[in-house]
C-alpha positions as a Markdown table, in Angstrom:
| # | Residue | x | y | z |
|---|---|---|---|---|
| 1 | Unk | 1.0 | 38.3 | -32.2 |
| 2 | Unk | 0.6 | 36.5 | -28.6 |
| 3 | Unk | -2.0 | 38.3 | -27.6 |
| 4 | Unk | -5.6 | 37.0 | -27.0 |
| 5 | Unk | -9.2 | 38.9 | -27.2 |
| 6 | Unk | -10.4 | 39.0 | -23.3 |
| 7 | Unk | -12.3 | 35.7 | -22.3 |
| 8 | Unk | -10.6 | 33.4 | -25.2 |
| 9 | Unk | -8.6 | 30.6 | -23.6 |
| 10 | Unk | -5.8 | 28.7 | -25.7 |
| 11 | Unk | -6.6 | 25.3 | -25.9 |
| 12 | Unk | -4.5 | 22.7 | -24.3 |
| 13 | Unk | -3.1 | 19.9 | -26.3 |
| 14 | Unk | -4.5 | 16.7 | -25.6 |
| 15 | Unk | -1.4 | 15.8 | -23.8 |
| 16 | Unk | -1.1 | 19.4 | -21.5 |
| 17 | Unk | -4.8 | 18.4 | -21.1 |
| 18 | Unk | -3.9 | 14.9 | -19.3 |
| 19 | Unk | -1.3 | 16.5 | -17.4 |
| 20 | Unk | -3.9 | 18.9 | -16.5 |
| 21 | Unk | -6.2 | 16.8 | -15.0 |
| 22 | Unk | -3.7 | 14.8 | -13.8 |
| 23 | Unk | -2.5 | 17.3 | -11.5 |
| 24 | Unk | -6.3 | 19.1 | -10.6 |
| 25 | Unk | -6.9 | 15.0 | -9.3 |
| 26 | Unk | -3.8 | 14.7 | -7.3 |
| 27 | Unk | -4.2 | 18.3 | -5.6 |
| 28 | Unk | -7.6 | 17.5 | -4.8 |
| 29 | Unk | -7.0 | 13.6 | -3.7 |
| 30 | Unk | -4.7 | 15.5 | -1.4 |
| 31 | Unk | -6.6 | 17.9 | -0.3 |
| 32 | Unk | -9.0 | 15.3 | 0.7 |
| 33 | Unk | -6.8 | 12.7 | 2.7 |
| 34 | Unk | -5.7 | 16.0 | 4.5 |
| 35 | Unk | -9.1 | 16.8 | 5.2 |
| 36 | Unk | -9.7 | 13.7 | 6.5 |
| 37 | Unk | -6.7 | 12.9 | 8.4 |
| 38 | Unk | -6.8 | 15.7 | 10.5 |
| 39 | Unk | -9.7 | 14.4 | 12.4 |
| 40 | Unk | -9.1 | 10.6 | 12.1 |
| 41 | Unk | -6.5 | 8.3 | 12.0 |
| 42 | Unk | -6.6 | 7.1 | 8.3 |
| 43 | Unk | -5.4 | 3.6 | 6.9 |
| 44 | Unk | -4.5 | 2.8 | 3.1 |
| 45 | Unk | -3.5 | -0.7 | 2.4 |
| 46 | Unk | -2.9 | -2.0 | -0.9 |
| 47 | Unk | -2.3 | -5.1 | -1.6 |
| 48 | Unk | -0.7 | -7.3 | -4.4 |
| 49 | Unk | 2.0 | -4.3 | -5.3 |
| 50 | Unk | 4.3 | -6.4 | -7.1 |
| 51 | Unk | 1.6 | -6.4 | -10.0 |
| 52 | Unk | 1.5 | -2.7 | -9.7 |
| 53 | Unk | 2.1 | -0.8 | -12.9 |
| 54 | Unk | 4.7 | 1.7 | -12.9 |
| 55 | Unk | 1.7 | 5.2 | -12.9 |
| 56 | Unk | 0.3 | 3.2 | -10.0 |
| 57 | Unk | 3.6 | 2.8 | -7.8 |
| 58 | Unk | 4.3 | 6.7 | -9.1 |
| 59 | Unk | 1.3 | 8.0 | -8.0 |
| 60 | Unk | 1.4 | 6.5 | -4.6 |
| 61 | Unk | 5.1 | 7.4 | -3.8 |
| 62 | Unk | 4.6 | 10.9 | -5.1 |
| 63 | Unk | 1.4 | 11.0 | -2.8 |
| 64 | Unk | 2.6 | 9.9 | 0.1 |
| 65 | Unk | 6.4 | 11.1 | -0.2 |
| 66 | Unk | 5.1 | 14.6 | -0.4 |
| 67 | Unk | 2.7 | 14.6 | 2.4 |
| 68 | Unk | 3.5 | 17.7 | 4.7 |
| 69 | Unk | 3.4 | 16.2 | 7.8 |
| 70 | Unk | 2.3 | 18.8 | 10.0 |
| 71 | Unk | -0.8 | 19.4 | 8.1 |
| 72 | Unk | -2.5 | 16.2 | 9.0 |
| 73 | Unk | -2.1 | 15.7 | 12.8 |
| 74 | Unk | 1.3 | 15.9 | 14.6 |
| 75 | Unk | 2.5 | 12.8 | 12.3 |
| 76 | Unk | 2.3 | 10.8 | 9.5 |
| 77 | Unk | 1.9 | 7.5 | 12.3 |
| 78 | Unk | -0.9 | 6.7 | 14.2 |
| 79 | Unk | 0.9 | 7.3 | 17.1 |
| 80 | Unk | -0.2 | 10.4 | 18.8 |
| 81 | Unk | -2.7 | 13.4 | 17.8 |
| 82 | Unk | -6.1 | 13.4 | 17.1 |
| 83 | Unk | -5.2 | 12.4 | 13.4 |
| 84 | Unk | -2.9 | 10.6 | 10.9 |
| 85 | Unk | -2.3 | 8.8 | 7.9 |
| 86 | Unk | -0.8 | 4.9 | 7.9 |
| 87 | Unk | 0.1 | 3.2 | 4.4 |
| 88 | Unk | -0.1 | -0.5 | 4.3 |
| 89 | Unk | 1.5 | -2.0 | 1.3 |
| 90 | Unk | 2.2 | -5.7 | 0.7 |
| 91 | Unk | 4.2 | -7.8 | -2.1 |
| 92 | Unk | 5.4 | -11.2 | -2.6 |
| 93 | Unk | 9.0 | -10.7 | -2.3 |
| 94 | Unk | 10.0 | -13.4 | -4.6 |
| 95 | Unk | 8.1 | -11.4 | -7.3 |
| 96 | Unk | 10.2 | -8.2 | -6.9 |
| 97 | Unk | 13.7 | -7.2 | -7.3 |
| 98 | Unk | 15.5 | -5.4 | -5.1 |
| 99 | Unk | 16.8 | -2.6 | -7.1 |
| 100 | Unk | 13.4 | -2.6 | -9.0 |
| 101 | Unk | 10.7 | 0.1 | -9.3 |
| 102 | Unk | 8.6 | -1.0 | -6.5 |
| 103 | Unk | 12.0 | -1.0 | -3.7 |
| 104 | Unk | 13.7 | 2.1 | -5.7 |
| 105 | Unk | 10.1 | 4.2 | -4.6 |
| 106 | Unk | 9.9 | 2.3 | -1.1 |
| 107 | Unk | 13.5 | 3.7 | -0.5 |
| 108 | Unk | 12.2 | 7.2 | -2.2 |
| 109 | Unk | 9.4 | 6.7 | 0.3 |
| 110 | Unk | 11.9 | 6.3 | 3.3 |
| 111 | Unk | 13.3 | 9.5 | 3.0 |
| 112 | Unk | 10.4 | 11.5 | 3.9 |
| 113 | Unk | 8.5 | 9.3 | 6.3 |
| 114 | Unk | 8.9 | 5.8 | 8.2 |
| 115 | Unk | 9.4 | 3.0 | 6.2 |
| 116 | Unk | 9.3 | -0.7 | 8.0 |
| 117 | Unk | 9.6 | -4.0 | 6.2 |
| 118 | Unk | 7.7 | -6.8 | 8.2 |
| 119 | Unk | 9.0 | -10.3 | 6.4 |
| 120 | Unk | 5.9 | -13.0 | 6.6 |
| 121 | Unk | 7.8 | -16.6 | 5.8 |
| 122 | Unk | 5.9 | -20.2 | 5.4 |
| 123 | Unk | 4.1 | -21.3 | 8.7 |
| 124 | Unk | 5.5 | -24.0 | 10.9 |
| 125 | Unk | 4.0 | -27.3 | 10.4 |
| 126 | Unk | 2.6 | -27.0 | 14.1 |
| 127 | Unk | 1.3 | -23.5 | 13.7 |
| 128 | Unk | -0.6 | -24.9 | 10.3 |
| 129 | Unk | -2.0 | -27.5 | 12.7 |
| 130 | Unk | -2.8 | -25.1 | 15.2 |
| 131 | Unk | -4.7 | -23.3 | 12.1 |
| 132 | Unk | -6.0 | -26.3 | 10.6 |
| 133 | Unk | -7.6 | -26.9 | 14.0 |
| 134 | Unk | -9.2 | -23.9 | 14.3 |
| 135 | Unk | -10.7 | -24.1 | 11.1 |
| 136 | Unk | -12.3 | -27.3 | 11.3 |
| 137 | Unk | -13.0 | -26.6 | 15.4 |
| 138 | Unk | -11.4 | -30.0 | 16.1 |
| 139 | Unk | -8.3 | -30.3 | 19.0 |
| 140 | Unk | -4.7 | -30.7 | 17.4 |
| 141 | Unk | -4.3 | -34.1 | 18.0 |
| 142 | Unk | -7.1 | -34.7 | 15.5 |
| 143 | Unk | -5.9 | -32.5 | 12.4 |
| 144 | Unk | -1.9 | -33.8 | 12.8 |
| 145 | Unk | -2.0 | -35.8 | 10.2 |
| 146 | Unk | -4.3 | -33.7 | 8.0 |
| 147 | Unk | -1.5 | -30.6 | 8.5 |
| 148 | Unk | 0.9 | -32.2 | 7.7 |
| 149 | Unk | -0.4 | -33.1 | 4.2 |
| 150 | Unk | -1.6 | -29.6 | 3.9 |
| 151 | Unk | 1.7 | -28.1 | 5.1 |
| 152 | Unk | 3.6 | -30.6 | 2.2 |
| 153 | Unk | 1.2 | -29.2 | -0.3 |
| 154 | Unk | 1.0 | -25.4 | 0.4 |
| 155 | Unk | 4.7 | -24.9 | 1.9 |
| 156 | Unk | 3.6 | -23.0 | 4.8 |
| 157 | Unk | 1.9 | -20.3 | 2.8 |
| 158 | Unk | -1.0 | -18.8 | 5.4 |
| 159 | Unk | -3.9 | -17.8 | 2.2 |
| 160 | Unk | -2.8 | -21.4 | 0.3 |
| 161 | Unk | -4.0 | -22.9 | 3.3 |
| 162 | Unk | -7.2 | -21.1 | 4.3 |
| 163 | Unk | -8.6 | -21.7 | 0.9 |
């Protein structure tokens, strides 16, 4: 018999009880970044997402992918409205393939909102002097030689060079 005295719940199994949880977190993650961005312009920016795990990238992609865009502003851009919702998400390229998880949930991603890929490559040798000389406060002509070492030793890359 499948029926139950009045006030007796059936117990979720401990996996029905993840997925429970699960879902009462998402709904109410959402509810609160619709909350939010219908007054201010909201940014999320992750960083490092080629180290992602797969729940992570999931989550985010189902997240954002399912975002009704009327109900936070008039779009999912900053551009416009009172309100709205920007994702930020960077990756070392060379650390990702292109028909791996990461792209396959950008390109999920792309079908319900704007996706744009902005490629940062290796600084000049004259743009790491021009860095190099802002760092130190010295004029270019005085950290040449200096950036050029440093440009040899870091190929260009912007955070090799700052550190």
């Amino acid at each position: 018999n499948d029926t139950k005295p009045v006030g007796q719940s059936s117990r979720l199994s401990p996996i029905g009880e993840i997925g429970a949880r699960r879902n009462r977190l998402d709904y109410l993650f959402h509810v609160l970044v619709k909350s939010l961005c219908s007054t201010v312009r909201l940014v999320f920016a992750l960083d490092d997402m080629q180290w992602a795990d797969l729940l992570s990238i999931t989550v985010v992609a189902t997240f954002f992918g399912t975002v009704d865009q009327t109900s936070i502003g008039s779009n999912l851009g900053i551009t416009g409205g009172n309100g709205g919702i920007l994702l930020l998400g960077s990756y070392r390229d060379n650390e990702v393939d292109n028909d791996g998880f990461l792209m396959n949930q950008m390109k999920y991603l792309s079908l319900s909102m704007q996706v744009t890929f902005v490629s940062i490559g290796e600084l000049s040798k004259e743009s790491t002097n021009k860095m190099l000389s802002s760092m130190l406060c010295l004029p270019t002509r005085l950290t040449s030689s200096l950036a050029t070492i440093v440009h040899q030793k870091t190929c260009g890359n912007a955070m090799f060079i700052k550190e």
